[in-house]
Every structure is written in structure tokens, then in C-alpha cells.
N, C-alpha and C positions, 0 to 999 in steps of 0.2 A: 618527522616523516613516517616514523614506524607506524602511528597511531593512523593515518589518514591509511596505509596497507592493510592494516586490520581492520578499519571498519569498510575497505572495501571487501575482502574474502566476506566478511562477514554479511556483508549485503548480498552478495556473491550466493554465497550459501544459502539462505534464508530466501533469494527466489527459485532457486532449486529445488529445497524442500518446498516451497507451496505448488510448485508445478508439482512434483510429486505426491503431494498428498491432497490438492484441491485440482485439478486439470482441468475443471467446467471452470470454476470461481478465476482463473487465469485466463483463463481463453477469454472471459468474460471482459475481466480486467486488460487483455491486450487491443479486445477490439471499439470497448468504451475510449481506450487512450488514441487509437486512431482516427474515429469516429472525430476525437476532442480535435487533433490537428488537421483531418479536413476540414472541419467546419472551420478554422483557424485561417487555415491557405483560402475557404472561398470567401471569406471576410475579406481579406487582405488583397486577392485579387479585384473583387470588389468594391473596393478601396480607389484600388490602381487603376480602374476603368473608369471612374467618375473622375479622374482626375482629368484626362483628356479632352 
């Protein structure tokens, strides 16, 4: 279990420092990743309305 603690701080850490030294390339990064799960939910809900 120690090693799964460590490579969590260490993930931890490592978006820390890119927020800190990239903040565009992050901000980038967070709104690409949302971007991915709406599009994700309006599949899905779309999905679910063809179904009825």
C-alpha cells in the first residue's frame, strides 16, 4: 500500500507544479477534459431519448 501513497503525492505534486509553471496549458487541459465529458453526457443522454 505504501507504493499506491506515493505515486498518489507524487501525482499530487506534478499537477501542482504544472499549474504553477504552465496556467494557460492547464486551464487548457481542464477545459478540453470538460469539454470531453459534456460531449460524453449529451451522447448518452441521447442515447436515452431514442430509447423511448
Amino acid at each position: 500500500m505504501p507504493a499506491k501513497k506515493y505515486i498518489t503525492w507524487a501525482a499530487a505534486a506534478f499537477v501542482a507544479f504544472y499549474v504553477i509553471t504552465q496556467p494557460d496549458g492547464a486551464a487548457e487541459s481542464v477545459e478540453n477534459a470538460a469539454m470531453g465529458i459534456s460531449s460524453a453526457a449529451d451522447s448518452l443522454a441521447t442515447f436515452v431519448n431514442s430509447l423511448a
